[in-house]
N, C-alpha and C positions, 0 to 999 in steps of 0.2 A: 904342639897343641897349645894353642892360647889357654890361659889361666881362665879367662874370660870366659870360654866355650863350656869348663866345666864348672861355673861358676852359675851360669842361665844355666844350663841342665838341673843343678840342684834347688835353684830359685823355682824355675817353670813346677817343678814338684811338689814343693811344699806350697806355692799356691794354688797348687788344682785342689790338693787335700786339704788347704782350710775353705776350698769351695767359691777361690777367689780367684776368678775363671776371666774378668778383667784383667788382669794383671799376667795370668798365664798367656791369657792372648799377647800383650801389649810388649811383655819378654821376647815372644815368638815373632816377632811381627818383623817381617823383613827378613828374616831367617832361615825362611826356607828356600832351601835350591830349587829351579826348573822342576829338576826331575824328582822332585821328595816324593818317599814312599815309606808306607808304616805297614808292618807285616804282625799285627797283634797275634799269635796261637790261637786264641781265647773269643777274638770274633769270626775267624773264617773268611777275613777282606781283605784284601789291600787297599788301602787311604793312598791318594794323594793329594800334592801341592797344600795350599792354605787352607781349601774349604776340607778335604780329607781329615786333616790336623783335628778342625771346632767338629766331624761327624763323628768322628772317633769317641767325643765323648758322651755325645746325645746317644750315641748306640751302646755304649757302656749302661748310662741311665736305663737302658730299657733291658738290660740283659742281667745286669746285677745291682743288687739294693745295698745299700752302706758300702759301696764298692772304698776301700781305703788302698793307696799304696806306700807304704813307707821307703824313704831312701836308705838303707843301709849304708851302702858306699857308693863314689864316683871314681872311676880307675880311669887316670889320664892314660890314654895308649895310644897317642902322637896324633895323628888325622883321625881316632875314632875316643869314644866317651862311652865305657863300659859302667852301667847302672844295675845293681843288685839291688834288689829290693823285696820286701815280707806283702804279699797280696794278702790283703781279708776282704770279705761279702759273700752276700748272701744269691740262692739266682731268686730273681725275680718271682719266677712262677710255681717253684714248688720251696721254696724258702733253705737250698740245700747250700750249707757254709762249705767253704773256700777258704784254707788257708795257708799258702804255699810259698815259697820263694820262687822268682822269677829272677831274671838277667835282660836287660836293653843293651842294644848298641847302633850308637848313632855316629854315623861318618859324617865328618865336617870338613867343609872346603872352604878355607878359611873362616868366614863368622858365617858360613850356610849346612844350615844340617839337612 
């Protein structure tokens, strides 16, 4: 696993969560595979390719308010980027808090997740 791959993983993070969604894009950008797929718990969808990636977070905005993800840790694990991370937010429509650990895992084929 490139140092690299887990290196934009932890970048694409902290700039969603200072709200700097420019620059999460512009990390991401090129990087996804053909066949990229995002399997969120917490929305009920599967995302793909590019345009998948930027819906994921407009559907986030509508579903939870202060939605924050903190990185905990990045576990390099050869072709995959295991992300542990502390969720907070609120939902949307009845103001009810969220605040839980969660786990990502993104397979990478060379610099495509």
């Amino acid at each position: 696993m490139s140092e690299e791959n887990v290196e934009v993983v932890r970048q694409v993070a902290e700039a969603w969560n200072r709200g700097d969604l420019e620059t999460a894009d512009a990390l991401l950008e090129g990087r996804h595979a053909p066949d990229f797929e995002y399997h969120p718990l917490y929305l009920d969808q599967v995302y793909r390719g590019n345009e998948g990636a930027r819906q994921v977070r407009a559907d986030l905005n509508e579903t939870w308010e202060d939605y924050r993800s903190e990185v905990e840790e990045v576990v390099d694990l050869g072709e995959h980027v295991l992300v542990l991370q502390h969720i907070t937010a609120r939902g949307v429509g009845g103001g009810v808090p969220i605040d839980w650990r969660a786990a990502m895992l993104a397979r990478f084929q060379g610099e495509k997740v």
